[in-house]
N, C-alpha and C positions, 0 to 999 in steps of 0.2 A: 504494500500500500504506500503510494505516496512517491514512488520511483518518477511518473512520468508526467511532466507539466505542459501545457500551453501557453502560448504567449502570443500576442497579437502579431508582432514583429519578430520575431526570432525561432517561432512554429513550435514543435517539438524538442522539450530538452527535460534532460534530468535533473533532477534536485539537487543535485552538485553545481548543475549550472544555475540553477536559482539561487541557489547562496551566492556564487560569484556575482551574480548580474543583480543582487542585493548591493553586495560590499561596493561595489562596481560604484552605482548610482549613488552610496551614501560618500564616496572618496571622489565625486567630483565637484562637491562643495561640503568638506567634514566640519563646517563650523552651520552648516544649514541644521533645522531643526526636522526630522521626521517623524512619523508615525508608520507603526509597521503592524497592520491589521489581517488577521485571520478570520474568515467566514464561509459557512459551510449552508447550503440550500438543498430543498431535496424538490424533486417535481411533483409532488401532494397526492402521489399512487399508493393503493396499499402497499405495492412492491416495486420501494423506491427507488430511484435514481438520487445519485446525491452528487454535489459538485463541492469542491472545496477553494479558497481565493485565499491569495496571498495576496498583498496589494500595500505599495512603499511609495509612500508622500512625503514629499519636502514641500514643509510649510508655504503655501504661497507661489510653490514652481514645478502643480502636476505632481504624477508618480508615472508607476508603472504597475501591472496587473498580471497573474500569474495564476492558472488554473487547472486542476485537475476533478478526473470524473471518480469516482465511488461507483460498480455495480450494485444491483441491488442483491441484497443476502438474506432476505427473505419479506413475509407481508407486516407491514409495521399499522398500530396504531397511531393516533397524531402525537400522544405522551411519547411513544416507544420511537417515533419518527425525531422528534425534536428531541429528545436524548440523546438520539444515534449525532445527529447533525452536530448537538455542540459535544458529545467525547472524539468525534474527528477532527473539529479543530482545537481542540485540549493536543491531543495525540499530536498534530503539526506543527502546535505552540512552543510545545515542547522540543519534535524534532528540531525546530528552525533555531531556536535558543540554541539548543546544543551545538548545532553544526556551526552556526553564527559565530560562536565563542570558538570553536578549535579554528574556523579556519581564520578570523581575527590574532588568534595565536600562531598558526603556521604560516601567514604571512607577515608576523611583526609588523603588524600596523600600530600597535600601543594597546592602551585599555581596551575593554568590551564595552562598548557607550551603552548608555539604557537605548534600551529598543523603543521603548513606547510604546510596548507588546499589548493589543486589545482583542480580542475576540468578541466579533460581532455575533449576536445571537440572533435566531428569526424565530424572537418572541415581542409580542410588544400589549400595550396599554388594551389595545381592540382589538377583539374577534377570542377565538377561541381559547390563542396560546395566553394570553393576561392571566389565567391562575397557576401557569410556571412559570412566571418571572422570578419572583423569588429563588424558586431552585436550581434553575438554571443560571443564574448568574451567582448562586452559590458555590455549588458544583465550579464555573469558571474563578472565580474570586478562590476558591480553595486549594487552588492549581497554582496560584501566582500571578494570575493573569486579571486583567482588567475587563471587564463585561459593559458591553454596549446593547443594548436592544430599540427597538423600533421606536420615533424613529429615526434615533441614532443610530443605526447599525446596516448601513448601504453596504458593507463588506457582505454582507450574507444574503438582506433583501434586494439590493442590485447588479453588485458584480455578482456573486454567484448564481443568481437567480438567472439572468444575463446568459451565464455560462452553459445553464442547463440545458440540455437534447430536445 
């Protein structure tokens, strides 16, 4: 999971190449401020399709957007769909941290900056998902990560949705 991304400009690459084309974009102005968001959509079938988005903003000058598909692995409920949605971008949050920081280190570029690490959720105020919000941005908040939901959270209800088949 998690091996193959898309990109509007650069087609198919690997997650090796999303870190680089991470580091890439934040060392072409390292005193710029970014935000580096995670968000995960599914296409609201019992047997989901799920996308995932990586997507890295410098304040004030654009970003770039990075995305991967989830098959679906069996019939979800809309609880059991939107759990699925935000532990895949937990799982990403996670890998992307990690890799972020060793290859920060095996390129001696200096410190590991704060990422601005958020995890968008596709729960919000209206409609059905409003009584997970709580737990879902628990569950994210519990991980380390910062939780966005609707409708703050375009990383999941735009780009990934966006991204969806």
């Amino acid at each position: 999971m998690f091996k193959k991304f898309n990109n509007p400009t650069k087609g198919r690459i690997s997650f090796e190449l999303v870190i680089k084309n991470l580091i890439d974009f934040i060392l072409t102005e390292p005193e710029g401020v970014y935000s580096l968001i995670i968000g995960t959509d599914s296409d609201g079938k019992k047997r989901a399709n799920f996308v995932s988005a990586v997507i890295i903003l410098k304040k004030g000058k654009g970003g770039r957007y990075f995305w991967t598909k989830i098959p679906p692995q069996k019939d979800y409920t809309l609880r059991e769909r939107i759990y699925q949605e935000t532990m895949y971008s937990v799982i990403l949050a996670q890998k992307i941290r990690e890799s972020f920081k060793c290859e920060i280190k095996k390129r001696n570029i200096g410190d590991s900056r704060d990422l601005n690490l958020e995890i968008h959720t596709d729960v919000g105020e209206n409609g059905e998902t409003k009584k997970l919000i709580k737990e879902i941005v628990a569950i994210v908040n519990a991980n380390g990560f910062r939780a966005k939901f609707k409708p703050e959270s375009f990383g999941a209800s735009c780009v990934a949705d966006h991204c969806l088949p």
